[in-house]
N, C-alpha and C positions, 0 to 999 in steps of 0.2 A: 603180768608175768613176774616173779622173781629175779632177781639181781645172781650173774656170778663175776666176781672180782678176784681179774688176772691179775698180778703186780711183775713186773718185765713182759708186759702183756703186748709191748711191741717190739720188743728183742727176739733173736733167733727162735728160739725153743717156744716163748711167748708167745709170739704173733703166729707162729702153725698155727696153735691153740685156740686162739681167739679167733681167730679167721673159721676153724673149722664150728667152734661153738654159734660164730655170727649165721655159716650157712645152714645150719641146725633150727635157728630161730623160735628154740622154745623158752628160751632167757632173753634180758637184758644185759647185756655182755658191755663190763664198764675195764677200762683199761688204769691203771696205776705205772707210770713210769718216766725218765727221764729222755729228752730224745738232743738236745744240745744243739750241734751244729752239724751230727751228720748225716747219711740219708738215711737212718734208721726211720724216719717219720714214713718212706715210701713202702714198708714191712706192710703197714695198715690203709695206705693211701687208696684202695679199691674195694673195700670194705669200712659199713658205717657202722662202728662201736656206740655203742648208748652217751661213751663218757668217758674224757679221760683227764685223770687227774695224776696230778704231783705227786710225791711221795713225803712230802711235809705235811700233806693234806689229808694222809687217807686216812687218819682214826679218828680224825672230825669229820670227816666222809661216811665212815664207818657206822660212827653214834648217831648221825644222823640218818641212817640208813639201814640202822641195824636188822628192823623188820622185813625189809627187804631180801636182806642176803643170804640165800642159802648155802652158799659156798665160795670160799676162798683156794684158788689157787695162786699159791707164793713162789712166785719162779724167778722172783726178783733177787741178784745179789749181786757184789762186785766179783765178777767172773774169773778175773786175770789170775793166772798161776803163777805169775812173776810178780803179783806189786810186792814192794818192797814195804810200804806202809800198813803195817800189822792194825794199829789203832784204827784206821778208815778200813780194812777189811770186819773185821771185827763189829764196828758199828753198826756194819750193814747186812752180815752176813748173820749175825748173832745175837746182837742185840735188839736190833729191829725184829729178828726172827720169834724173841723167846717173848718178844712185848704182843705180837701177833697171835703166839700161842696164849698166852695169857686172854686176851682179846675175847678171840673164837672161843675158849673154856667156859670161860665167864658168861657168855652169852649163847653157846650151845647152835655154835655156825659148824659146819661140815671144814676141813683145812687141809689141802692136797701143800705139800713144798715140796721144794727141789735139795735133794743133799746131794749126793757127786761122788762116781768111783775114787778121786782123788781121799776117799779118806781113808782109804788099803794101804795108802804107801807104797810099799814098792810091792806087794802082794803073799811076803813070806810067807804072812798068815791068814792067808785065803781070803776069798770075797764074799766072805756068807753074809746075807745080810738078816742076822740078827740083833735083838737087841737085848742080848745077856751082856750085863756092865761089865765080866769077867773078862768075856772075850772083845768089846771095845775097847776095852782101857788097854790091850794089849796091843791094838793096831798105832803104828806111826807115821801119820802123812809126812809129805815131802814136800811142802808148803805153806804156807802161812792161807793159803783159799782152802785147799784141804783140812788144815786143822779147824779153824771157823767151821766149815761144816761137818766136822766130826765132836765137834763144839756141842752141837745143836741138835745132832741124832743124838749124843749121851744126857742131852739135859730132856730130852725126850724122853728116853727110856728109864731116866730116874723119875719124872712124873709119871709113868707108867707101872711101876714097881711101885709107887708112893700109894698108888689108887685112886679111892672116892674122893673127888672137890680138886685135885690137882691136875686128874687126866678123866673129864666125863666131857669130853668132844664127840658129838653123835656117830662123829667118822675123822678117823685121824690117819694121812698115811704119808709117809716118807718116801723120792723116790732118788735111789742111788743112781742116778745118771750114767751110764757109759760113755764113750767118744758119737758124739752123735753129727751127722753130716745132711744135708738137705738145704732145700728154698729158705733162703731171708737170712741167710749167715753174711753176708757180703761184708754188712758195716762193722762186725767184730774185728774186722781188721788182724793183727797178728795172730788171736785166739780163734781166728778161724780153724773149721776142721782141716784135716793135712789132705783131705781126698777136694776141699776148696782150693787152696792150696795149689797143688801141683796139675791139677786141672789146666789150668790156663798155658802152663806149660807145653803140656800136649796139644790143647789145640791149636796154640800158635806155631807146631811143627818142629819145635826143641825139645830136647832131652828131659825129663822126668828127674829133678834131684831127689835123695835120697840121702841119712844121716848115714853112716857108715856105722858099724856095729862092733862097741868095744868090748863086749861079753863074749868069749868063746861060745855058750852055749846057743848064739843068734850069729846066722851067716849077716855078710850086708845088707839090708832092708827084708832082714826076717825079723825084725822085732815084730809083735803082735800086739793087734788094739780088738776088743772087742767095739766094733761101729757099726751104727745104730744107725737105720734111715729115720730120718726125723716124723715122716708119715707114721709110724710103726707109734711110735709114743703118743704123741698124739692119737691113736687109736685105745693106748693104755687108759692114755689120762678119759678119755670119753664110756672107756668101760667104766673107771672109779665112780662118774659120779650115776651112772647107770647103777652103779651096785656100792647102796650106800653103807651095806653092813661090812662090807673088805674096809678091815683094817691094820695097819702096820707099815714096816719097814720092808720096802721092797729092791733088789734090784732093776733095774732098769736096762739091761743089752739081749743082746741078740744068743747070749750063750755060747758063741764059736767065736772065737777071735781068728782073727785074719791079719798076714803080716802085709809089711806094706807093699813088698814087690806085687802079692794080688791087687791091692787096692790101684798101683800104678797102670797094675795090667787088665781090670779091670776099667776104665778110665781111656785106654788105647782102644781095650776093645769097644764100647762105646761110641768112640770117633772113625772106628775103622783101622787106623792106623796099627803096623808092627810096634813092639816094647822097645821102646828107646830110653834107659834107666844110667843114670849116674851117679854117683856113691859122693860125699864130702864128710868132713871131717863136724863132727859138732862140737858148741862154742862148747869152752872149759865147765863155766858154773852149769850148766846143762847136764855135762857126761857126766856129774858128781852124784846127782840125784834124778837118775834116769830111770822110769819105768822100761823092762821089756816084755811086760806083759801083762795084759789085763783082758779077764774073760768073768764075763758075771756068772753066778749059781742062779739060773732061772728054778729052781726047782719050786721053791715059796711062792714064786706069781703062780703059776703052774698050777700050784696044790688050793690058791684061794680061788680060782675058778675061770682065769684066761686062757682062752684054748685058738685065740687066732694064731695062727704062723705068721714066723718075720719075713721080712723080704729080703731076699741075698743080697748078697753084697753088690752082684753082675747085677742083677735086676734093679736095684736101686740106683747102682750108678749110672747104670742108664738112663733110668725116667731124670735123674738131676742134670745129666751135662745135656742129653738130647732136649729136654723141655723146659731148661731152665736157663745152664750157663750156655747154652749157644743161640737163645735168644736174645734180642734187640733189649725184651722187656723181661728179665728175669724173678719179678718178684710175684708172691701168690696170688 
C-alpha cells in the first residue's frame, strides 16, 4: 500500500483524519506530530497508525520514504491566536510550510494544508477564497497565526503565477478553515471551539456565558461564526484525495454562519434543558481586534465538484454533546 503523511495527525482536526483514513485501510497512515505531556496522545490511542514520527524527523522521513508517499496532508501548525511570539509562529507556520512545498514540488507528491479563515481579518473585504495577489495583499489579519498563514496562501499563489518548476504539484490545495467544533478538541485547551466551551456549562446545569457585544450592529451573543462539524471536513479532506485533479484554494465552512445565542441554544436543546444564557464583558486586548463575523463563500468548493451537504448546526451539536461530551469515554 502507499504511504499518506498527516503532520498534527493527532491534534483536533488531525486525528478526525487519520482515524477516518485508518478505517478506510487503503493506505499506510503515518502520523507527524508533537504530543508532550497532554492527553492529546488519547486522540489516537484506539486506532493503530502505521507510524509516528517527530517533526524534526519528517524530511529524513520523508527522503527516505519518498517512493512511498502519495500524499501529504499538513494540518500541523502552531494554532494559538494569542501567542505573542511571532518568530516561533512563523517558524512553524511558514517556514516549515514553504520548506514542505518545496519538498512535495520537487518530488511531485500530491499536498492538502491547512491555511485558516483567520486570514480575512476582520472580513471588510470579504472571504473569497482566491488567489489573485491583488486581492490578498488587501486582506489584514488580526494576529500574528492569521498573518503566518496568509503568509503562506500568498507565497502559494506567487508560485502559482510563477508556473512551470515552481508550482508542478500533481495536486495542490489549500484549505481556509472556519470555526470548526467536534470529537478530540479536549486537549486544545483555551483554543478550544466556543460550542466546547460552554458545553460543559449546560450540562452541569448553569448558565451558558456569553461575550457581550460592543458593535451596535450585534445584539448580545449575536456575534456570528461560521462553524463547521468536524465530521463535515473530514469528509472534504477524503473527497480531495478521491479527486486528485481538484486543485486550489478553497474555503472550508458551512456557508451560514450562526450567532452564538443559537449555538448555546442549540447545545440546551441537545441536553433537553430550557436556554439559560449570560452575557459578560470581554477582556480589553480581545474587544480591540474582534471578529463579529465570519461566513465562508462556499461557491468554489461547490463549482469544483463537492455536492455533499453539511450538517446543521442542531444536528451536529447533537451527535457531539450526546455521543461524545456526555460520555465517560469521549474520544473517537
Amino acid at each position: 500500500m502507499k504511504t499518506i503523511l498527516v503532520t498534527g495527525g493527532g491534534g483536533f482536526i488531525g486525528s478526525n483524519l487519520s482515524v477516518a483514513l485508518i478505517e478506510r485501510g487503503t493506505h499506510n497512515i503515518v502520523v507527524c506530530d508533537v504530543f508532550g505531556s497532554s492527553d492529546k496522545w488519547r486522540n489516537l490511542s484506539k486506532h493503530p497508525v502505521s507510524e509516528i514520527i517527530a517533526p524534526e524527523q519528517m524530511f529524513e522521513w520523508l527522503e527516505v520514504n519518498r517512493q512511498q508517499v502519495e500524499i501529504v496532508y499538513h494540518l500541523g501548525s502552531m494554532s494559538s491566536t494569542v501567542e505573542k511570539d511571532i518568530d516561533l509562529i512563523l517558524k512553524y507556520n511558514f517556514g516549515l510550510s514553504v520548506k514542505l512545498w518545496r519538498w512535495c514540488n520537487a518530488r511531485g507528491v500530491r499536498l492538502v494544508y491547512a491555511s485558516a479563515a483567520a486570514t480575512y481579518g476582520d472580513g471588510s473585504k470579504g472571504f473569497d477564497d482566491t488567489i489573485d495577489l491583488a486581492y490578498m495583499r488587501s486582506l489584514r489579519p488580526l494576529s500574528g497565526y492569521g498573518w503566518s498563514k496568509h503568509l503562506f496562501d500568498m507565497h502559494v499563489a506567487g508560485a502559482c503565477e510563477r508556473g512551470a518548476g515552481v508550482c508542478q504539484l500533481p495536486q495542490w490545495v489549500g484549505l481556509k478553515f472556519f470555526n470548526t467544533y467536534g470529537p478530540n478538541e479536549y486537549h486544545k485547551e483555551d483554543q478550544r471551539s466556543v460550542i466546547s466551551k460552554i458545553a460543559p456549562q449546560a450540562i452541569q446545569g448553569a448558565s451558558v456565558k456569553l461575550f457581550r457585544s460592543y458593535n451596535p450592529s450585534y445584539p448580545d451573543g449575536g456575534q456570528k461564526r461560521d462553524v463547521m462539524y468536524v465530521k463535515d471536513q473530514v469528509r472534504v479532506m477524503l473527497w480531495l484525495l478521491d479527486n486528485p485533479s481538484v486543485c486550489g484554494l478553497f474555503n472550508l465552512g458551512t456557508g451560514r454562519a450562526s450567532t452564538y445565542n443559537d449555538m448555546a441554544k442549540a447545545i440546551f436543546a441537545a441536553i433537553g434543558r430550557a436556554p439559560n444564557i449570560h452575557y459578560f464583558d470581554m477582556p480589553e486586548d480581545l474587544a480591540k481586534n474582534y471578529q463579529y463575523i465570519t461566513e465562508a463563500n462556499m461557491k468554489k468548493l461547490r463549482a469544483a465538484g463537492y455536492t455533499e451537504p453539511f450538517t446543521s448546526l442542531e444536528a451536529g451539536v447533537k451527535d457531539y454533546v450526546q455521543n461524545y461530551l456526555l460520555k465517560d469515554d469521549p474520544y473517537l
